[in-house]
C-alpha positions as CSV (number, residue, x, y, z in Angstrom):
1,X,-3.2,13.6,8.4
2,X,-7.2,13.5,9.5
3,X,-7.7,13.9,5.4
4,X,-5.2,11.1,4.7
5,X,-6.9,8.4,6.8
6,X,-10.2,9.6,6.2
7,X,-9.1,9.0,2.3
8,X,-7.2,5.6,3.5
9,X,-10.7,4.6,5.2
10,X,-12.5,4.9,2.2
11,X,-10.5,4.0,-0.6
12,X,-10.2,0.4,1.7
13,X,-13.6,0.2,1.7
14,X,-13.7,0.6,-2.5
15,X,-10.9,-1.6,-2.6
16,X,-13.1,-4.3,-0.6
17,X,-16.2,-3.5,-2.4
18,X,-15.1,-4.1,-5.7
19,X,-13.1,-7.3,-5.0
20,X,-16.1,-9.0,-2.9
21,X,-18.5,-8.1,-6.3
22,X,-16.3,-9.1,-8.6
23,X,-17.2,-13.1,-10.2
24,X,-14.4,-15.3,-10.0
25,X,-16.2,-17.6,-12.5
26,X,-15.7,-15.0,-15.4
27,X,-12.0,-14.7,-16.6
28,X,-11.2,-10.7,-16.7
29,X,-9.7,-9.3,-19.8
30,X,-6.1,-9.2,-20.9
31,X,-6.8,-5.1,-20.7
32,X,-8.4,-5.2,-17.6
33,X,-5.7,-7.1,-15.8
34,X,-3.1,-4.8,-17.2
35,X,-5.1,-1.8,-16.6
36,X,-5.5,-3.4,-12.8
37,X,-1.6,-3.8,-12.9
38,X,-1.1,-0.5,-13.7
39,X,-3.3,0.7,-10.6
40,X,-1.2,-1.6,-8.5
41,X,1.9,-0.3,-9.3
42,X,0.3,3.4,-8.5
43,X,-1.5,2.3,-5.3
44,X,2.2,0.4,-3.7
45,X,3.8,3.5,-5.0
46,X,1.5,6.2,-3.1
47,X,1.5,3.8,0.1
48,X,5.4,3.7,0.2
49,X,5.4,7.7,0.3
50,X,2.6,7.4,2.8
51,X,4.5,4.8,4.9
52,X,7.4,7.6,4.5
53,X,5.6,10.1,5.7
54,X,4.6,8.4,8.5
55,X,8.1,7.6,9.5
56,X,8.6,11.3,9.4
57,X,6.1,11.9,11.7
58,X,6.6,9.1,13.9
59,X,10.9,10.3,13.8
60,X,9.6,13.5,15.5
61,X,7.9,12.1,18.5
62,X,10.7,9.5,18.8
63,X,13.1,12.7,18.7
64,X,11.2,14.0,22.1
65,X,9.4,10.6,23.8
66,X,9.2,12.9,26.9
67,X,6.1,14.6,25.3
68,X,4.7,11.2,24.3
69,X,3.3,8.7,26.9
70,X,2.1,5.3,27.2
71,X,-1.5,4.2,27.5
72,X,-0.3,3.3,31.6
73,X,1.4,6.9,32.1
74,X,4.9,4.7,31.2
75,X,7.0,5.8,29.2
76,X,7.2,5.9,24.7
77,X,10.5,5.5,24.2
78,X,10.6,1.9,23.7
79,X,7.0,1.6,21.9
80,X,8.2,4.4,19.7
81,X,11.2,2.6,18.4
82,X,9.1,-0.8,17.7
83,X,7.0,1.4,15.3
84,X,9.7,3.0,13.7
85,X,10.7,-0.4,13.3
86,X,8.1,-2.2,11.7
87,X,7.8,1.0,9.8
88,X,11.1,0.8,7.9
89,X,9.9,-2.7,7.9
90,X,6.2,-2.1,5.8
91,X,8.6,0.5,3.7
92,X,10.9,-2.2,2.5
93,X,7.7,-4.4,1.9
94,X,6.5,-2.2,-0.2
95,X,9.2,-1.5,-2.4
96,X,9.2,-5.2,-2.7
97,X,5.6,-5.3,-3.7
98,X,5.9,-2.0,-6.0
99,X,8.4,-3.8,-7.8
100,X,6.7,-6.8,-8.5
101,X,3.7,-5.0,-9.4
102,X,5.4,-2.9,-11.5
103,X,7.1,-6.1,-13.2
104,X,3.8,-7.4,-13.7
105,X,2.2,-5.0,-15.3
106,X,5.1,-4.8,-17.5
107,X,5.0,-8.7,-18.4
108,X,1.5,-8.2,-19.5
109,X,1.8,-5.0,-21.3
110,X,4.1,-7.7,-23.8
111,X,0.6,-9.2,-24.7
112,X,-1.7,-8.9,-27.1
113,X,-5.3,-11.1,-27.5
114,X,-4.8,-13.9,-29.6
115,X,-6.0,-13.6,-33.3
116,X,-7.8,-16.8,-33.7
117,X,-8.5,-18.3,-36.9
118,X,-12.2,-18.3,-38.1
């Protein structure tokens, strides 16, 4: 898991990177937006199994909150199940979002550039 957030960390940090140079006075290209669709629909993809993976994890400390304690020496139980549920929560989120990215990286894979006359 240390390698998966370590990864998470930096990919984030790209991710922000590249959005905060990018100049929103110069229209991107038809490829690059479908290229950037296509990375989408990878990136909500790879997050859903992550978010799944999580669950999996989390599922096993739910399955024994004994070994599991709050911050205040309380008990997990409760705090446990409130991440498992906005877990199945980000999960369905993300199928939503996959889907839509998906579906738009479809829509523009119909285009082609204009051929305007001389």
């Amino acid at each position: 898991m240390a390698t998966i957030a370590t990864t998470l960390a930096g990919t984030s940090r790209a991710i922000h990177r590249a959005i905060r140079a990018t100049d929103p006075a110069r229209a991107a290209s038809l490829t690059q937006l479908r290229d950037t669709g296509w990375e989408l629909t990878q990136l909500t993809a790879e997050l859903t199994d992550l978010v799944a993976l999580l669950a999996d994890y989390t599922g096993r400390h739910t399955d024994q909150p004994e070994r599991v304690r709050r911050a205040d020496g309380g008990p997990a139980g409760e705090d446990l199940a409130h991440a498992s549920r906005h877990l199945t929560s980000l999960r369905r989120s993300l199928d939503i979002a996959h889907t839509e990215a998906r579906d738009y990286y479809t829509a523009l894979s119909h285009l082609n550039p204009a051929q305007l006359p001389p």
